[in-house]
Phi, psi and omega in degrees: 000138188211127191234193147295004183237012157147170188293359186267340192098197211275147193258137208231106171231105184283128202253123186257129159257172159204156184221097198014109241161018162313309212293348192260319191301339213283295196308319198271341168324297190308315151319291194292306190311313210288346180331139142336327182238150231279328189263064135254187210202138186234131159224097180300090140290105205263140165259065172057080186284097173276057176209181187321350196294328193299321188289312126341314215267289198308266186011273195309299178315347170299154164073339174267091171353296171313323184271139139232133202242136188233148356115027188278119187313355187200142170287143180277317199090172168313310136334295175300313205303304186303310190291327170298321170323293193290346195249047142215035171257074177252102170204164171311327203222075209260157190198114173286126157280155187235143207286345189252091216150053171328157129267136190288173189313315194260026166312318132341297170327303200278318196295310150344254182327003166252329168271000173276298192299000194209084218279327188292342179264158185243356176221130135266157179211170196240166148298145214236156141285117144307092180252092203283118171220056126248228197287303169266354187199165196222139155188185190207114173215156191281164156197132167236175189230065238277328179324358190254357202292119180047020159261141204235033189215133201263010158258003152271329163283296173336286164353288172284319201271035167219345179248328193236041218261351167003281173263056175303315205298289217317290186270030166236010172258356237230183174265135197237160206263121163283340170296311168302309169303002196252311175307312168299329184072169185304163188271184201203138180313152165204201183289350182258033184073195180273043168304124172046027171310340188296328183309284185299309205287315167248057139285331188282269185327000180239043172242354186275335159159202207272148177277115185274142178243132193230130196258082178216131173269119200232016180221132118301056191305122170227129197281128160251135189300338198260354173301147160308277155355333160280307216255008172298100179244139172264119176215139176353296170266022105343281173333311183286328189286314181290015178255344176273322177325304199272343174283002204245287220294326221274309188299321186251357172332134172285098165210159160291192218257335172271333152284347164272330169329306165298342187284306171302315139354264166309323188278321162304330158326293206295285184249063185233348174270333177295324168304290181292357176256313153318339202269314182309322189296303180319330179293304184318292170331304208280329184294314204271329193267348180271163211282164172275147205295166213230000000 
């Protein structure tokens, strides 16, 4: 592939985070060396692991160019590890790889060319395998996330991802325009800590411009009971604090001042009718369930 941005295409760099991942990491380590495609670049971040990963990283980096494996002396938390990551990730084109979350070989590949074919969008992602391994029960199913699919307008994604926002993690796996990611800036703590931070940080990206979809399942999610992603509950005030996050993300958007104004708007709309149709359901609930007056 050969582009303007040199004879290899657009320079590519996957932001590996990691965390006690021994049992695991290897597998997605395999997965990055096998892509297809030729200007990527691997950068490992271990956030002080105390167990082998750091070490299984470096290993696995002998000899391979492409990796450079780092080390942090005091845990970042997740957040910090990701930001450290996103502020030495200089390539056109960025991706968190996730340490437990194989990729297929042309997963890198396919994702490039879909963002060469679409100068207007700033992320594509692919369709994912699921691989549910827990305590009681296993499974394997395809999942895509086809709503975000031709809309062009960043108050039609604002839409689907506050109303529809279920599967957000699929085009948060996906490759991102480094020039976009730099307007947004690092992702960020909020009252509930890092809970779903990930979130809020790309609603602000898709409001910058459009999300591409390549309907190939080219990720390998695997839900581990042992997950970060596993150990998250949504309780009332979580909810909240990540509905002032993402209003926070709408409110400082590189947008005028009357389009975030609308934005901001539309998205308090959004989830003030989503409050009252929970709040109503629970009345319902609460109705049906006391016994009848006799």
């Amino acid at each position: 592939m050969t582009s303007a941005h040199g004879r290899c295409g657009p320079s590519v760099v996957a932001c590996m985070l990691t965390y006690r991942c021994e049992g695991f990491v290897e597998s997605t380590l395999q997965s990055l060396a096998a892509q297809t495609y030729p200007n990527l670049r691997v950068i490992v971040s271990d956030d002080a692991s105390p167990d082998t990963s750091f070490e299984l990283c470096r290993r696995f980096a002998e000899g391979r160019p492409q990796f450079a494996v780092h080390r942090q002396p005091r845990n970042l938390g997740w957040i910090g590890n990701a930001n450290w990551l996103l502020e030495r990730a200089e390539a056109d084109y960025v991706f968190f790889a996730f340490h437990d979350d194989p990729l297929e070989p042309g997963y890198v590949q396919a994702l490039v060319e879909a963002l060469e074919r679409a100068p207007e969008a700033v992320l594509a992602f692919s369709d994912a395998v699921v691989d549910f391994r827990g305590a009681s029960e296993s499974w394997v199913r395809s999942m895509s996330y086809t709503d975000l699919d031709g809309l062009g307008s960043a108050r039609a994604r604002l839409a689907v991802l506050a109303q529809r926002a279920g599967l957000w993690w699929l085009p948060n796996r996906g490759l991102f325009r480094k020039s976009a990611a730099l307007r947004v800036g690092g992702m960020r703590r909020h009252l509930a800590g890092e809970f779903c931070a990930d979130w809020p940080w790309l609603l602000h990206l898709s409001l910058l411009g459009a999300f591409v979809r390549v309907p190939q399942a080219l990720v390998r999610k695997v839900w581990r009971d042992e997950g970060l992603s596993k150990s998250w509950r949504w309780s009332a005030h979580r909810r909240i604090a990540v509905t002032l996050a993402c209003l926070g993300e709408i409110l400082r958007a590189d947008l005028p001042r009357a389009e975030r104004a609308r934005l901001a708007a539309d998205f308090s709309g959004y989830w003030c009718r989503r409050w009252l149709i929970s709040f109503f359901r629970r009345v319902g609930r609460f109705v049906r369930a006391r016994p009848h007056a006799r």
